[in-house]
N, C-alpha and C positions, 0 to 999 in steps of 0.2 A: 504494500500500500504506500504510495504518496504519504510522505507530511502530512499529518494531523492539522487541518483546519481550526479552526476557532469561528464558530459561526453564529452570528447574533441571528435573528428573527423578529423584526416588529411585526406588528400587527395592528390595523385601524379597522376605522366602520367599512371598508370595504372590504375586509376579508368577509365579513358576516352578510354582505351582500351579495358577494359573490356566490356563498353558500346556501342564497336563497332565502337569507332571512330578514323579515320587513324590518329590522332596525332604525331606520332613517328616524329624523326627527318628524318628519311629515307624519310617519307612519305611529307613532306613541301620540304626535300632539293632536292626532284627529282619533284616535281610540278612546273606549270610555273608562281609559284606567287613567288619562291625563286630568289634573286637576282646575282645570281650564276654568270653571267656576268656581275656584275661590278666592273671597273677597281680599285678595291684598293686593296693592299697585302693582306689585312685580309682577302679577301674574296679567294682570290689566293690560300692561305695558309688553310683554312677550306677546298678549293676544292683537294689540294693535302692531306689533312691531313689521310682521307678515303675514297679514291678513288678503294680499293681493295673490301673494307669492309665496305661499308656503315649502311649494313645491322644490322650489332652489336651496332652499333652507338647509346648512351641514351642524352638524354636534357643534362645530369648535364656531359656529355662527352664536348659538345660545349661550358658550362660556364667555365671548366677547360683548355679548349682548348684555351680561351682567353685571358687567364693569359701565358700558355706557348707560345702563339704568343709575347706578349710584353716581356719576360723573355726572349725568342729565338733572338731576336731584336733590345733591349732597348742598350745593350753595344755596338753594331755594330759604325764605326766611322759613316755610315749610311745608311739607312733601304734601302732594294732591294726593288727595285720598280716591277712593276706587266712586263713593257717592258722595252726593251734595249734603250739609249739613243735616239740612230737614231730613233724611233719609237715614241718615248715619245715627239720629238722634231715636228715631221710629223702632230702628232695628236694633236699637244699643237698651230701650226702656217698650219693647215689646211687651212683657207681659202688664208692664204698664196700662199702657195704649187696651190691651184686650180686654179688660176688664173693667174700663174708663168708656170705651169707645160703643154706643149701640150697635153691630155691624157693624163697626168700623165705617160709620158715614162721614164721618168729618175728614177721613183720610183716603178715602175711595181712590182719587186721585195719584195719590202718592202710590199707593199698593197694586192701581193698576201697570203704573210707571215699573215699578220692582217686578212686576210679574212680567212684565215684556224684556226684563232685565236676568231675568232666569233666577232671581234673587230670591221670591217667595214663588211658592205651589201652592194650588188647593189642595190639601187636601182632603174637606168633603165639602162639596157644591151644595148639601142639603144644609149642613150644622153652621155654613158658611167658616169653616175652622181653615186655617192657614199653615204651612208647615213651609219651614226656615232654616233651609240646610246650613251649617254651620253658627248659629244663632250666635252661640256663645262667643264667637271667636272675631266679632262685629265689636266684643269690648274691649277687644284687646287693641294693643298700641301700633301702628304702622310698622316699623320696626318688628314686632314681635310675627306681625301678620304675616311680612317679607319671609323672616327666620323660618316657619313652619311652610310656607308656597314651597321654598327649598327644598326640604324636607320632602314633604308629599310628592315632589316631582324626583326624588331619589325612590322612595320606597314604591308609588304605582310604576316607577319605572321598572324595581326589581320584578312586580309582576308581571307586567307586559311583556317582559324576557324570557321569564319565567315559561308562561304558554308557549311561546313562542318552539324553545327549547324542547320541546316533548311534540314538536309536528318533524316533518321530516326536513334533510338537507339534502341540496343538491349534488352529486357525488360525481358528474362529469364537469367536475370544473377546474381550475385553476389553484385556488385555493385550499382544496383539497390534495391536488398534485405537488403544492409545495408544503405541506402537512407532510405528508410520507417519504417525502424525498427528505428532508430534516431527519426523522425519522431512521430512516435506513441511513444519512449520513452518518446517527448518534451508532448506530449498530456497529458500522464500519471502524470505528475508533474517531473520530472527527467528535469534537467537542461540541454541544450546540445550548443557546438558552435563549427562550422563547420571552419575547416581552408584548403582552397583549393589551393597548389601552380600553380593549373592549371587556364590557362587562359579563359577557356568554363562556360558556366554556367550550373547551377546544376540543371538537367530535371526533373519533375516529382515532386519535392517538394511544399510542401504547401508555400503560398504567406509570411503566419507570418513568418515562422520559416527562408524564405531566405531571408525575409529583416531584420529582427532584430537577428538573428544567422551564417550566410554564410558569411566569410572574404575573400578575395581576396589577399593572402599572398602579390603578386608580378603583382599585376593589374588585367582587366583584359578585354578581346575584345569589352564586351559590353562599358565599360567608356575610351576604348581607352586610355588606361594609361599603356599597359603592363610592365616588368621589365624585363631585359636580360642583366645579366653580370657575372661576377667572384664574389667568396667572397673578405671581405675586406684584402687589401695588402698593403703594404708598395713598393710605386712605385716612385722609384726617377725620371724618366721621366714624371711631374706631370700631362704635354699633353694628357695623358692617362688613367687619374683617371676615365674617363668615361666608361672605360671597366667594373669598379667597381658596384655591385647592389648600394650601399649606396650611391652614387654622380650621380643617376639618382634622377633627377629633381621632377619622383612620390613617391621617398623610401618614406615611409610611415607605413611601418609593422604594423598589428593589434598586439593587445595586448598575443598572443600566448604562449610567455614565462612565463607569470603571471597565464595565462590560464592552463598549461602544472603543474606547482605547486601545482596550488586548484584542479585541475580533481582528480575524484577515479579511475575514468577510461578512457584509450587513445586507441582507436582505428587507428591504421595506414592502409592506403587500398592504393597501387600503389604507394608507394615514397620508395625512392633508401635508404634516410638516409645519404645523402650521404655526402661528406665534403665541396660542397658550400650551404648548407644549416644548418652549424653546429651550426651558431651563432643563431639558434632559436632551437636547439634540444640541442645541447651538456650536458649544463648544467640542464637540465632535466634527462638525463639520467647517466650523476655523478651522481645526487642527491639520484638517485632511487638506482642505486648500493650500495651506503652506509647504514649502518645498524641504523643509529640515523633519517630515515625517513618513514613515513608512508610507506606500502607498498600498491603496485596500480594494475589493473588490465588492460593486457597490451595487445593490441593484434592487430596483426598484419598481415592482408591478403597481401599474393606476387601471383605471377604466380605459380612457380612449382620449382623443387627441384633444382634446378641449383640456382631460386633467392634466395628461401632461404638461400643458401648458401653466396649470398652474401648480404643479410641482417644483417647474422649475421657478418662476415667482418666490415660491417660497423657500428655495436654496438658495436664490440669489439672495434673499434675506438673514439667513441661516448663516452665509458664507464671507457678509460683508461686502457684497458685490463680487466676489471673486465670484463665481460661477463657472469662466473659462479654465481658470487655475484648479477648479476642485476635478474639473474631466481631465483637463492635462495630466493632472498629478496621480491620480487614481483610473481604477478599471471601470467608467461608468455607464449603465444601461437600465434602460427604461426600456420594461416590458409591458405593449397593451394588452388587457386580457379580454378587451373585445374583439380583438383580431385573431385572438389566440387561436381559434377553428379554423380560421383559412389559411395561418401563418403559424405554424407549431414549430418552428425550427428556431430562435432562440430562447422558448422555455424549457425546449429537450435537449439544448446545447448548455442550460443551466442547472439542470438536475444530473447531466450526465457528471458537469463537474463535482459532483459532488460522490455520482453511486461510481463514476468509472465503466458504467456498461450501458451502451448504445442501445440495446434491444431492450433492457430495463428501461431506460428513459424515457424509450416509444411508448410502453407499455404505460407509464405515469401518466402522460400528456391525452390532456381529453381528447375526444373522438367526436365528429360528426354523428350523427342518430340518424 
């Protein structure tokens, strides 16, 4: 056998798409496990934020989006709330109001206003009774409201994956093919450790290699510990540091950037690259642009010619504008895997480096149906 490799493996939302599963952001914030009515501005504000265009929408769109929420906000003498006083005051002194009000005629108005708002239900048209999904949580403080939207958008998230993970995955794909190619590299003697920012678990793999190689960058559904926030910032409204990944209670990062040093070789499959994830890529790929360091073999499956496009965007950010210098100096390739089916000759020219056998690698690489 060749030299023993060192081989890293990320992993984004596009592996999990690849594999057929509706991950997307679209796909959770249009389900009925998303918390899309509840009363606190953040959620207000996500639901105005892409209401055109949900569809364009990526993960690392919503961890950016929560920084511009507190940036849009944090100066204000102080923060809009989700309703108008008179409304906030209704729902905040409710059983008040109910027991005060004959059928509620004096406020007919207001409570039709709330019901076209998804805020109250009937719930019985004969007793004329009302029902107030989250009642309580109308007395609590903005702030407070914000902290808990978080939250719920963590834990309906674990469930949506959750389902998700018990339907089936697609197994003619790409993502799969570099599953077991990793796999047979680890069998071979080639070192490997898998870094997945996604929160699903990794199908198909052998038992050793995902318990003693498979990181879970930012948590993940099975241990119920997931991670959702901004990179780190300097936030003078310190109420808010929770929007931050590193002041969640799991941050915890595996070893990645030590990892990302010693590799010969780094596979990227499905991650954007993008700048809330800078502080575990960035200084790996200065490093690589400069000419006083090893050079690495770099490669990097996207969808199709649009991402790559903005792959590289985000190396050239990554790299401090060097971007020519990080190809110069290193082995770099970009694999689309929507081409993969008419064009399978540089992903089976990439697993073969890895298993050494040409009719294995065919064997990897998806197939027309």
């Amino acid at each position: 056998m060749a030299d023993p490799r060192n081989i890293v493996l990320i992993l984004g939302n596009g592996f999990d798409l690849d594999l057929g599963l509706r991950t997307s952001y679209k796909d959770f914030w249009e389900s009925d496990h998303c918390p899309k009515n509840y009363p606190a501005p953040l959620i207000a504000h996500l639901n105005e934020r892409w209401s055109d265009d949900l569809e364009a929408v990526k993960w690392y769109d919503l961890e950016n989006e929560l920084l511009e929420y507190y940036n849009d906000n944090y100066m204000k003498p102080e923060w809009d709330d989700v309703l108008t006083d008179e409304e906030m005051d209704f729902l905040r002194n409710y059983s008040a109001y109910e027991y005060t009000c004959h059928h509620y005629d004096d406020k007919i108005d207001l409570i039709n206003g709330l019901i076209e708002q998804g805020r109250i239900r009937i719930a019985h048209p004969m007793l004329q009774t009302l029902d107030i999904p989250y009642l309580e949580d109308y007395k609590l403080s903005i702030r407070d409201r914000d902290y808990i939207a978080l939250q719920l958008i963590k834990k309906n998230l674990c469930k949506y994956l959750s389902e998700l993970m018990k339907g089936e995955y697609n197994t003619n794909v790409s993502a799969l093919s570099i599953l077991r190619t990793v796999e047979e590299a680890h069998e071979k003697g080639h070192k490997v450790s898998i870094f997945t920012f996604n929160y699903t678990n990794l199908p198909y793999l052998d038992s050793e290699l995902k318990n003693k190689a498979v990181y879970y960058v930012h948590g993940s559904c099975k241990d119920g510990n997931i991670i959702i926030g901004t990179k780190d910032e300097d936030m003078p409204d310190t109420d808010y540091t929770f929007l931050q990944k590193a002041f969640d209670k799991n941050f915890n990062p595996p070893p990645i950037v030590s990892e990302l040093r010693n590799a010969t070789d780094v596979i990227i499959f499905g991650h954007s690259l993008g700048e809330n994830d800078s502080q575990y890529l960035k200084d790996f790929f200065v490093q690589q642009a400069s000419p006083s360091h090893q050079p690495k073999k770099i490669t990097i499956l996207t969808y199709d010619d649009f991402s790559e496009v903005d792959i590289k965007f985000s190396l050239q950010n990554l790299t401090g504008t060097r971007l020519s210098a990080l190809y110069a100096q290193n082995d770099v390739t970009i694999i689309k895997t929507a081409t993969v089916l008419d064009n399978p000759l540089p992903l089976r020219d990439l697993i073969n480096t890895y298993i050494g056998n040409v009719n294995r690698a065919n064997a990897l690489i998806p197939r027309k149906q």
